[in-house]
N, C-alpha and C positions, 0 to 999 in steps of 0.2 A: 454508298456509291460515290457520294462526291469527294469521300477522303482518301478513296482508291485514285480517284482519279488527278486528284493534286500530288500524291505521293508516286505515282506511275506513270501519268500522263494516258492520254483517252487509247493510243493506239495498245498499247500495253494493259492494260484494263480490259478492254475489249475481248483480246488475244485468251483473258482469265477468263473473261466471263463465255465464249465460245465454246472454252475447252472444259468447264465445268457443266455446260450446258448438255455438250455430248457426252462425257459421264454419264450424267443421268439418265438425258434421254433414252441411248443408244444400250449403255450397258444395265440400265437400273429399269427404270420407268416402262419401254416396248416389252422388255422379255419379258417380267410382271402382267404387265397387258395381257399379253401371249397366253401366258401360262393360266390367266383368270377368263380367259375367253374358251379357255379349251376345259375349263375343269365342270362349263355346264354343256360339252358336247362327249357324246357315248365313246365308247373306245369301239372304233372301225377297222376293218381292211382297208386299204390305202383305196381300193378300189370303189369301194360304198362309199368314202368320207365327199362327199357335198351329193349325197344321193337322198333318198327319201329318211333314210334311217337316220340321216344325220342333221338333227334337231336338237334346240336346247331344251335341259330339264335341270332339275335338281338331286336326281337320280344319284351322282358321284358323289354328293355330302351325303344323301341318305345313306349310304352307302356306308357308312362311318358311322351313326348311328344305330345301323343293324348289326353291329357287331360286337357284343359285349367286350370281347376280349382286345379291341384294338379301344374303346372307350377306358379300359384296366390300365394299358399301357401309356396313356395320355394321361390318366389322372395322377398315375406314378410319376410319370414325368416332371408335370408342374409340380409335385410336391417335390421330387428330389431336385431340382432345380430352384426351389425354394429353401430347402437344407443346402446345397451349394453357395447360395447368396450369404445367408446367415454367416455361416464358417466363415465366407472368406471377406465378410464386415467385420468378425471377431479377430481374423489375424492381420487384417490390414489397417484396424484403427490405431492399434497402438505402436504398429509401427511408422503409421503417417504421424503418428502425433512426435515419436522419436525423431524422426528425421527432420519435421517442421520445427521445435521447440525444444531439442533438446540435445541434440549431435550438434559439435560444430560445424562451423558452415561450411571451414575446411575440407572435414570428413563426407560431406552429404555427397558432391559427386560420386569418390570411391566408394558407398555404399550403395547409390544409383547406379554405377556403372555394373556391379557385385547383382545387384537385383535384373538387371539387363542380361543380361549372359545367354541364360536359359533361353531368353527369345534370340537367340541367334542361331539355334536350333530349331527344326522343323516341326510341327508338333506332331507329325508321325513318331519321328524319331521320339521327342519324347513320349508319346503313348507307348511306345515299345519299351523305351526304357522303365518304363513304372511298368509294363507287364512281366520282367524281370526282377524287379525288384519285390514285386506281390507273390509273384511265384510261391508253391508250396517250399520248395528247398531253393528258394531265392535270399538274395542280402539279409532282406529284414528279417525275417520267421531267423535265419542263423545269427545275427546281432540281439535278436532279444534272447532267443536261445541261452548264445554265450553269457551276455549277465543274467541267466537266471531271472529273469521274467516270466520267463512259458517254459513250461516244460517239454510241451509237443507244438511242430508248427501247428500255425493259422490257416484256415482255406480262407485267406484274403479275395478271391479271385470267385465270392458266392453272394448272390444277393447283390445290393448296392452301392457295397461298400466300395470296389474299386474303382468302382465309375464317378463315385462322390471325390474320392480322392484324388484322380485324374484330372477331375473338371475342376475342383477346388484347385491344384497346381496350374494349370493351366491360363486361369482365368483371374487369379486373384490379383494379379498388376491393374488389371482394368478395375480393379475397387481401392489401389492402393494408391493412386494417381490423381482422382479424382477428390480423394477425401487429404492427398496431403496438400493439392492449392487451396483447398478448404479452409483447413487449417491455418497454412501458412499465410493466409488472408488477416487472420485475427490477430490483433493486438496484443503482444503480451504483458503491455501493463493491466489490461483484463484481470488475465488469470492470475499476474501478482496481487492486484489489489483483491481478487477473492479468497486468497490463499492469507493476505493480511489480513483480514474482515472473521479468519477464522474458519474458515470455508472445509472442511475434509478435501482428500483431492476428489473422491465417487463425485461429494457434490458439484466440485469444481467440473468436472466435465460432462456431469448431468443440465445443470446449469448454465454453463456458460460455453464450451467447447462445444459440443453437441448440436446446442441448438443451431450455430456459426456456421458448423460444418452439415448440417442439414440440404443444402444442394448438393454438395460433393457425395454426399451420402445417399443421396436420391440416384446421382445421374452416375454411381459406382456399379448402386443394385439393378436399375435397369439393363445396365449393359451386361453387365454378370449373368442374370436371369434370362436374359433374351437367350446368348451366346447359351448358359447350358442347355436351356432348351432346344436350339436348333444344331448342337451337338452332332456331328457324324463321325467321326475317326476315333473319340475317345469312346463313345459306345460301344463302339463295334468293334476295339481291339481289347478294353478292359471288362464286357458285360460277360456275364455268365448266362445259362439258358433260361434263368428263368431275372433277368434283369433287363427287358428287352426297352431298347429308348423309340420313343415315338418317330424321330427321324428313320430310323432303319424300317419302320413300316413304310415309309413315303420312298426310300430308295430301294425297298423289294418291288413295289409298284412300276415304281419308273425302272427302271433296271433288269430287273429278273421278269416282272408277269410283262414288260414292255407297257402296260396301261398309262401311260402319260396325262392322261384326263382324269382319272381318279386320284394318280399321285397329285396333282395339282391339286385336287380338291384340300386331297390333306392336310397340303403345305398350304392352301390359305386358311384351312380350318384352325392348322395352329398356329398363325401370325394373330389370327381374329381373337381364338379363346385367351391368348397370351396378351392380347392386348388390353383386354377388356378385363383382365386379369389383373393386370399392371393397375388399370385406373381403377379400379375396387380398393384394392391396396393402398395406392396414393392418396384416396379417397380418406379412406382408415386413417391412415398416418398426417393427414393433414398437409401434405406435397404437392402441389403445385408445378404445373408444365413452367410457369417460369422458373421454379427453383430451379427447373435443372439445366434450363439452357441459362443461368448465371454461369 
């Protein structure tokens, strides 16, 4: 606070601290409120709602455990949103470690700017573009085709596969970013003097990189994992019928059955199991809430 205020002066400071307050508050913090205060009252006619029947219960989370098949789709979830993190730790380390340690420094913009693009596109638009692309007689199934790869197309567009694929494009800047200030934190006479000492490069980044970039890599997978989980536009344009995402059960609720109190239930059932998720994990791996806010 006090070195906001030396660098901006209190009236300007102030002005931040206001406008980040209403953020929260107004667009974050109330509608959450909202939404957790409505998810232990029944779904009403407008007319009944502050009448006798309208009381709180826990009725709308049971509601979520009475159903085996909405339970299928949640546990599917967290696991494909956990194959989503993996993937996109595997193609974004070695390219954070390119860009950090081994591109001139020259080149790094022009290859940030090159990794930037995509997002200047809407991520509709790109879901529709990979629904095109996965297509039976879409690009890919005809490029492997041509060099004789596959004989017959793929039905890309069955199971989980394109929804893995979609969220993995999607998402994997948000693990590529995190893990290249990571990197780009560490010293490279480090890894030269392990590389002197004899070191393999596995071990060199087992040892010494890895462990460096262990915040970046913390606060890569949290975001990745969150984001694919609370997924709505890539599910719902790349899933097939029997790939269904836990999000699309909370916006049939709110949406189509109108139930707002049960959807709500949902959506905090899976902020909670996710989170609780997350810190199991961390737990595991040895991670730390400070890693990741380093």
């Amino acid at each position: 606070m006090n070195d906001l205020v030396r660098r901006y002066g209190l009236s300007l400071t102030a002005v931040f601290i206001a406008v980040t307050a209403f953020w929260l508050l107004a667009l974050v913090i109330l509608p959450d409120l909202y939404l957790f205060e409505n998810s232990f009252r029944p779904y009403l006619p407008i007319v009944e709602v502050g009448g006798p029947k309208d009381f709180y219960s826990f009725d709308n989370y049971l509601t979520f455990f009475r159903s085996p098949i909405h339970i299928e789709i949640f546990i599917l979830t967290i696991v494909y949103s956990s194959v989503v993190t993996v993937l996109c730790f595997v193609i974004a380390y070695p390219l954070a470690y390119y860009l950090a340690k081994v591109a001139r420094s020259n080149v790094v913009p022009t290859l940030f700017l090159l990794l930037l693009i995509p997002l200047w596109v809407s991520e509709v638009l790109r879901a529709f573009a990979w629904f095109i692309i996965l297509a039976l007689k879409g690009p890919l199934n005809f490029m492997l085709m041509g060099i004789g790869i596959i004989d017959q197309p793929i039905r890309w567009m069955t199971g989980f596969r394109s929804v893995v694929i979609g969220l993995v494009y999607t998402y994997v800047l948000f693990m590529l970013f995190p893990v290249y200030n990571a990197i780009q934190s560490l010293d490279t006479n480090q890894i030269e003097a392990a590389e002197d000492l004899g070191s393999p490069w596995w071990r060199t980044h087992w040892r010494v990189i890895l462990p460096h970039a262990k915040p970046g890599i913390a606060s890569g997978a949290v975001m990745v994992f969150m984001l694919s989980a609370g997924s709505i536009l890539v599910p719902t344009l790349l899933a097939s019928t029997n790939s269904r995402w836990f999000t699309e059960i909370i916006q049939q609720w709110m949406f189509e059955a109108q139930d707002w109190n049960t959807g709500s239930a949902y959506a905090f059932l899976l902020l909670l199991i996710c989170t609780i998720f997350i810190s199991i994990v961390m737990r595991l791996f040895r991670v730390k809430l400070s890693d990741i806010a380093k």
